[in-house]
N, C-alpha and C positions, 0 to 999 in steps of 0.2 A: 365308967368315966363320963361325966358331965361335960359337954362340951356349950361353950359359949360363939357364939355370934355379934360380931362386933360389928355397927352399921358403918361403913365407910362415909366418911360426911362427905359432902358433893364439893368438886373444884370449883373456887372463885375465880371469877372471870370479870374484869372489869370493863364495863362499854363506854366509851368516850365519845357526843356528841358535840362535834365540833358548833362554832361560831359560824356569822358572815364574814367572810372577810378571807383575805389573800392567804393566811397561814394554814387554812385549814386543821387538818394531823398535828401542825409544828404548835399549836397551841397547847397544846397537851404534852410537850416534851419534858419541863419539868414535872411532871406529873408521872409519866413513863419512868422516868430516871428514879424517881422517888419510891416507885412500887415497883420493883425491877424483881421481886421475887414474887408477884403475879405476874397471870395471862393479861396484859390491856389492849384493848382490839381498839384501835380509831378510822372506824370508817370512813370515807371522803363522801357527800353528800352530793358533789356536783363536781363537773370537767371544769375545771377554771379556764380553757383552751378552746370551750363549745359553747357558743352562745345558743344553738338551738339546744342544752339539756337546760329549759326555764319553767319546765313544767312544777312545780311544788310537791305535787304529790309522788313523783318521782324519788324527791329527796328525802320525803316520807319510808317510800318503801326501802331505799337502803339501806336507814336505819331498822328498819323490822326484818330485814333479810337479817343481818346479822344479828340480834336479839334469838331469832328464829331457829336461827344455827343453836346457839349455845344453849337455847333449853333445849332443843330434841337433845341434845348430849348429857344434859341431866345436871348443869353446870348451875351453880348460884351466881347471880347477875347482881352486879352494884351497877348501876346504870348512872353515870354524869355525863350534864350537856353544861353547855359554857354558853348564853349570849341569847344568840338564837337558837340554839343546842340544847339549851335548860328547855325552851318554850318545846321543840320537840320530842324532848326526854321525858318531859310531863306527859305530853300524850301518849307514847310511845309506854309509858308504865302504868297508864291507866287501861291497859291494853293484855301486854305483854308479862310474862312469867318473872317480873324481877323482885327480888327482894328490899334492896335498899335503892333508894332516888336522891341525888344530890344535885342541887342545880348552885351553877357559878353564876353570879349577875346576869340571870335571867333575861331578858328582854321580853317581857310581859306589858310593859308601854313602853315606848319609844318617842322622839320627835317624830311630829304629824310629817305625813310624806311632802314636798313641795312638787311642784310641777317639775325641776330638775332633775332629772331622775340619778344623777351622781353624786346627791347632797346627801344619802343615807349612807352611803358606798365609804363617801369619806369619813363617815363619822368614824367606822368602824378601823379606820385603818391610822396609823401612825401618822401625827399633827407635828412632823420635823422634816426638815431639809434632808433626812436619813434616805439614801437610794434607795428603793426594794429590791430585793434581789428575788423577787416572789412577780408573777405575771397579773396583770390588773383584773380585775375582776368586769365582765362582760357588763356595761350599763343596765341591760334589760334584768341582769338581775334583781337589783334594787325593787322591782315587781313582785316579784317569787318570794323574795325572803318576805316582804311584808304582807302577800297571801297564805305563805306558811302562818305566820303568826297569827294572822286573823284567825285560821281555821282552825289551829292546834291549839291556841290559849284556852279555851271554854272545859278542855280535859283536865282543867288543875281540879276541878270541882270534883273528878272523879277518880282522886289519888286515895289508893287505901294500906299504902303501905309506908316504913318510916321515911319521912325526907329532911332532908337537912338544906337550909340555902346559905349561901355565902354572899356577903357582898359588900365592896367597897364604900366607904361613906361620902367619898369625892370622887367615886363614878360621871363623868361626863358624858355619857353616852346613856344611859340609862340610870334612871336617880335611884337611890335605894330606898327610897321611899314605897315604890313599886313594888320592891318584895314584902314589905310589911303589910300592902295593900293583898296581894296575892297569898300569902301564907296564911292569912285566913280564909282563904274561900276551899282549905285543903280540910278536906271531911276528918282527917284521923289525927287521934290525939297526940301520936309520935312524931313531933313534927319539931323543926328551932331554929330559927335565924340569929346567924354571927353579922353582925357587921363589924368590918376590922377598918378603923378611923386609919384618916389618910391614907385609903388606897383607892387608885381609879378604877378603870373598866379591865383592865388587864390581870385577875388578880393573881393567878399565879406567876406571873412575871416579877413582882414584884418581891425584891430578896426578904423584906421580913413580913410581911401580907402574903405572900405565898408559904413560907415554910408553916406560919399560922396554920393557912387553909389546909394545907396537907395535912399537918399533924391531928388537927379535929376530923378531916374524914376518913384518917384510918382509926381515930377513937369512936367514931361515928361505924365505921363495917364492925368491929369488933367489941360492938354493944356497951361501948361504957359512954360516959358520961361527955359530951360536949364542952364547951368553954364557952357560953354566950359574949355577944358583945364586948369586943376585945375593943 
């Protein structure tokens, strides 16, 4: 009797690199909802409640703590960062054991920092009369995200696996211009930017720019074909 052996393909696991900004996790909630017959892990990169967690590198290692986790268990990694998430997900994949990279509007340039230090703070957050029901984010961080960035941007150059970006064409916080600027400096040739007209910085928030973005990056994990420039 012949017997066969059949290789168990390894479990998806999807990692979410949150943004700046008050929502943290809850920025990924459409996204959790969406892929709710995966594992999605959204690590919290900092205490919104601790002004002294301002270290950047810090915020670095949580994300690799948990990356860390899931390969020793032998898991395939789609690794997404949203913001300032995408900036850390790039490095963190030029790194790290993942198979697929997908970054949401990126923050790869930004507006120059002013001497205010709460004028980056607000860009990122909701431009309405709308209460937050989310706690303010510590001024001094406005520091730390833009030393994140500085240091983690220079890894796009050293991405070797497929990546995909997404980005709003009326982005106000980050122009999408930037990703086109950035997607080439990515070495491998498996690579595509969507830009979905009429949507700003938020984009999975947005009801038909988000359901967009989902649908290409689960066409995107499951190796078929994209849908450029929507």
């Amino acid at each position: 009797m012949k017997l066969f052996n059949f290789k168990k393909e390894p479990q998806t696991v999807i990692v979410c690199i949150h943004g700046f900004g008050q929502r943290q996790q809850d920025e990924f909630i459409p996204l959790v909802n969406y892929f709710n017959k995966y594992e999605v892990i959204t690590p919290e990169l900092y205490d919104i409640h601790d002004p002294r967690d301002d270290e950047w590198v810090d915020w670095v290692h949580r994300a690799e703590h948990v990356l860390d986790e899931a390969a020793s268990q032998g898991k395939r990694i789609i690794l997404i960062g949203f913001s300032m998430g995408g900036v850390l997900a790039s490095y963190c994949a030029s790194k790290a054991n993942v198979d697929k990279l997908v970054l949401i509007a990126p923050a790869f340039e930004y507006v120059n920092l002013p001497n205010a230090t709460g004028f980056v703070t607000s860009l990122f957050e909701k431009k309405d009369d709308t209460p937050s029901s989310y706690p303010e984010l510590p001024p001094n961080f406005t520091i730390t995200f833009a030393n994140l960035v500085n240091n983690c941007k220079p890894a796009i150059e050293d991405i070797h696996i497929p990546t995909l970006i997404i980005h709003g064409s009326d982005d106000d916080v980050i122009l999408h211009t930037s990703s086109k600027k950035f997607i080439k400096k990515i070495p491998t040739e498996e690579k595509a930017l969507i830009t979905i007209e009429g949507v700003k910085h938020r984009v999975l928030d947005h009801p038909i720019g988000g359901k967009i973005a989902l649908e290409n990056i689960q066409l995107f994990m499951n190796n078929k074909i994209v849908v450029k420039n929507q």
